[in-house]
C-alpha positions in Angstrom: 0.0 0.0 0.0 1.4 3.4 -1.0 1.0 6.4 1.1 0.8 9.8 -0.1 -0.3 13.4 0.9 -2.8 14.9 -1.0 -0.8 18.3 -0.9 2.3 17.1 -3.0 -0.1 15.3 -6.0 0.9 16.1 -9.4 -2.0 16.1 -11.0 -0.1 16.1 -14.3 2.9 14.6 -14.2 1.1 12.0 -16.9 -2.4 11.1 -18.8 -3.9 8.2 -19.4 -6.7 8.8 -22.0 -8.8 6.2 -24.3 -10.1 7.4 -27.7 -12.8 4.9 -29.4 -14.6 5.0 -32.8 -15.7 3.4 -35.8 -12.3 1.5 -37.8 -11.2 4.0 -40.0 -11.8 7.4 -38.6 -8.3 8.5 -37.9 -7.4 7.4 -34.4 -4.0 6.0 -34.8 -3.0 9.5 -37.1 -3.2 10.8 -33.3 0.5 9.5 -32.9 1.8 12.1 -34.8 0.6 14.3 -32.5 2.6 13.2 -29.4 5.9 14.6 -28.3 8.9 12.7 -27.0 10.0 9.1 -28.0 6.8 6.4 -27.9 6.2 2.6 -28.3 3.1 1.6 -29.7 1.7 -2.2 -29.8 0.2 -2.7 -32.6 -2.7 -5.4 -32.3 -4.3 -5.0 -35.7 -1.5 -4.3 -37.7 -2.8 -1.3 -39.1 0.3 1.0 -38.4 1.2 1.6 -41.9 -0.4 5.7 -41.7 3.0 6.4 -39.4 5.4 5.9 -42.1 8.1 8.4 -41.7 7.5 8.9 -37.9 10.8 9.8 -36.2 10.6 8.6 -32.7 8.0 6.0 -32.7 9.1 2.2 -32.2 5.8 -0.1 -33.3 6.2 -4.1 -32.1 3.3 -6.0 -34.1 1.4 -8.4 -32.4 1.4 -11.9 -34.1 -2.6 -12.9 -34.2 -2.0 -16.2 -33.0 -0.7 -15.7 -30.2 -1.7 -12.7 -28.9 -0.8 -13.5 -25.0 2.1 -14.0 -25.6 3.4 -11.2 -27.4 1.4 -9.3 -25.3 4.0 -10.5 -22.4 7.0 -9.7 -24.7 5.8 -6.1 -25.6 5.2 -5.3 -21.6 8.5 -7.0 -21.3 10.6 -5.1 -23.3 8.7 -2.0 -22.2 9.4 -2.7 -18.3 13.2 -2.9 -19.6 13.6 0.1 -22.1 11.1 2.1 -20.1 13.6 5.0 -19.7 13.3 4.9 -23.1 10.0 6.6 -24.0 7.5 9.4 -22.7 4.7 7.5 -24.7 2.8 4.2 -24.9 0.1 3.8 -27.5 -1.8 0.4 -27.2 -4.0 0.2 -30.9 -6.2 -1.2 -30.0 -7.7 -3.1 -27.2 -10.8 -4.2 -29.4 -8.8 -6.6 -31.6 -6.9 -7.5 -28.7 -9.7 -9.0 -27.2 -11.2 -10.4 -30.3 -7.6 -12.3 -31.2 -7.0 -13.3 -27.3 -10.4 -14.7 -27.4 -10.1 -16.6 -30.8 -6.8 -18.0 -30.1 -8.6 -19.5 -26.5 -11.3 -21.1 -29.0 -8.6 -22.7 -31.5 -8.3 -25.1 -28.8 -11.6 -26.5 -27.8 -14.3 -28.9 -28.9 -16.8 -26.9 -29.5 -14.8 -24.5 -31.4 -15.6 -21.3 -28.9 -13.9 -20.2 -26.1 -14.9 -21.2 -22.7 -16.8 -19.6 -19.9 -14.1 -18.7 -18.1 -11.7 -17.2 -20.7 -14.1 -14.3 -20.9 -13.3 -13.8 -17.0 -9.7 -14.4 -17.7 -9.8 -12.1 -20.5 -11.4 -8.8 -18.4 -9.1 -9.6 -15.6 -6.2 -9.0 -18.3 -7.5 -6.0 -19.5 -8.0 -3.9 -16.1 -4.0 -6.0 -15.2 -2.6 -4.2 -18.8 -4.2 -1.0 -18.1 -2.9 -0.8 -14.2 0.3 -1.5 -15.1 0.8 0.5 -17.9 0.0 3.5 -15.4 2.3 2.1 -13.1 4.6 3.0 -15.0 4.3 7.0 -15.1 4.4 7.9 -18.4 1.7 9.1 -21.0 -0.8 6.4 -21.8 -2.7 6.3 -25.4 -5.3 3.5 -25.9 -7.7 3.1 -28.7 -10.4 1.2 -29.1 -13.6 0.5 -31.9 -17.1 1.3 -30.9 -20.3 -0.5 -30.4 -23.9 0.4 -29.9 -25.3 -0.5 -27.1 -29.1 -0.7 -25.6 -28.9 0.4 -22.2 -32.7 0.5 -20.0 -33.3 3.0 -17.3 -35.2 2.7 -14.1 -38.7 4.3 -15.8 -38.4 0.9 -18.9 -37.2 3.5 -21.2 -34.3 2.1 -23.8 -31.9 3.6 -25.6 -29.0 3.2 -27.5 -25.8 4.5 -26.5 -21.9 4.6 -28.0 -19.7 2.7 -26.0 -15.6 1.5 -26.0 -16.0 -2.1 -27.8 -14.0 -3.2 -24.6 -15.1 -5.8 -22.2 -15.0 -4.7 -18.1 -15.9 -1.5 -19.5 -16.7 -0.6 -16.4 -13.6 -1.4 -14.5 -11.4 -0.1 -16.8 -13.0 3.4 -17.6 -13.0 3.5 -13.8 -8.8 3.7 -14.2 -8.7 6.2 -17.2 -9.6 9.6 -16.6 -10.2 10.7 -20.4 -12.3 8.5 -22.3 -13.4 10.3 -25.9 -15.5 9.3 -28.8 -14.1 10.4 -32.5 -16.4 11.5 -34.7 -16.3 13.4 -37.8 -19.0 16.1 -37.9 -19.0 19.1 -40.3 -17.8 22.5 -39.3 -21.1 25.0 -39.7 -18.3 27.6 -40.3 -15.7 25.7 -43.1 -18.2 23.5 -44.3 -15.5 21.3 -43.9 -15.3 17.8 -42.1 -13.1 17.5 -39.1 -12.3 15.1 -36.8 -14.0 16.0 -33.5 -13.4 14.0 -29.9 -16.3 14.2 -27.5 -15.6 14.2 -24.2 -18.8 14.9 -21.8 -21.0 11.6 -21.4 -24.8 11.7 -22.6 -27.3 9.4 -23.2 -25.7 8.6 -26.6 -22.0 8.3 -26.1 -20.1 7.1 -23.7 -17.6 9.5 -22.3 -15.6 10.7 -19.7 -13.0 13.8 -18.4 -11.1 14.3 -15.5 -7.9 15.9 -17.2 -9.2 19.1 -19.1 -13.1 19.4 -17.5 -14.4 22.1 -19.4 -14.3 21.1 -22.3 -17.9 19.4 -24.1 -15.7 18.7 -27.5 -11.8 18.9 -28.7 -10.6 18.5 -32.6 -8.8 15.3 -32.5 -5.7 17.6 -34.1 -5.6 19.5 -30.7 -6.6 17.0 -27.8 -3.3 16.2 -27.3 -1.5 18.9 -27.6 -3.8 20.2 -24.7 -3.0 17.8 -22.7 0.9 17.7 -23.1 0.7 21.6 -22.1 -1.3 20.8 -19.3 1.1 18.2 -18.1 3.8 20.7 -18.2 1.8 23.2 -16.1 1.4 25.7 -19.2 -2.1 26.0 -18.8 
């Protein structure tokens, strides 16, 4: 158990945020945004829009056996820590998804078992932990999914959510959690890549880093936050 005054909290001294959104909208382009060295895990492969990137080392995930290399990436992280200011995880969605299928490759039935979904949340809320454990800035991206959520009065409706299992437990870690869209500027006329980050009753959100904020183009949400780190704002 650690023991600390609330007088000599940093509130800054790193982020952890989680973007989510439809495949396709842009949210691994956010890298280029980030300043300092960073290590991104590439789950999905998809990496390919960094080309040219100085400062960013990208270790690829083999599909089949996504445990493990998910051990060797925290591995060599834990080792070349001092290393890098950033770690980008893209994305936890096809994590899940390969983790799951790779438990299902080895059953009867041809589908994973009861209990891998348990194992599977419980290593989730363990990579996100750690990963702040280690004090630096933490990027994680994530798809969307829709889902139906009732309220006390039988109403239903459908909300945006992270397509991450242990939702719950894990947004209850990250203190930015945004949904991209792209909407169309009633100024330019043009489309631009907008993150929401206030929760309603059709997206799923969250803010405890920048709090007065309702929306953020994706182009300056982390520049934002970098300055705030740094005390400049």
């Amino acid at each position: 158990m650690k023991r600390i005054q609330a007088e000599s909290i940093q509130r800054f001294d790193n982020w952890t945020c989680l973007i989510y959104s439809e495949p396709g909208k842009g949210k691994t382009s956010m890298v280029n945004y980030l300043k300092g060295n960073t290590l991104l895990f590439s789950t999905d492969g998809m990496y390919h829009v960094l080309s040219g990137l100085k400062n960013v080392e990208i270790l690829v995930m083999d599909s089949k056996k996504p445990h493990d290399d998910l051990e060797a990436f925290f591995r060599y992280l834990v080792k070349n820590k001092d290393n890098f200011d950033n770690v980008v995880i893209d994305n936890l969605s096809t994590f899940q998804k390969f983790w799951l299928n790779s438990k299902a490759t080895s059953t009867t039935s041809g589908m994973p078992e009861i209990k891998d979904y348990g194992v599977i949340d419980r290593v989730l809320l363990d990579l996100v932990a750690s990963l702040k454990d280690l004090n630096k800035n933490i990027l994680l991206f994530a798809h969307e999914k829709q889902v139906e959520v009732t309220m006390e009065s039988g109403r239903v409706y459908t909300q945006f959510q992270p397509d991450v299992r242990n939702i719950d437990a894990v947004m209850g870690i990250v203190p930015l959690v945004g949904r991209l869209v792209i909407i169309k500027n009633q100024e330019t006329e043009k489309q631009e890549r907008t993150i929401i980050l206030q929760p309603t009753q059709s997206t799923r959100a969250k803010d405890q880093l920048i709090g007065n904020m309702q929306t953020v183009k994706q182009t300056e949400l982390l520049s934002i936050l970098q300055q705030t780190e740094k005390g400049e704002i």
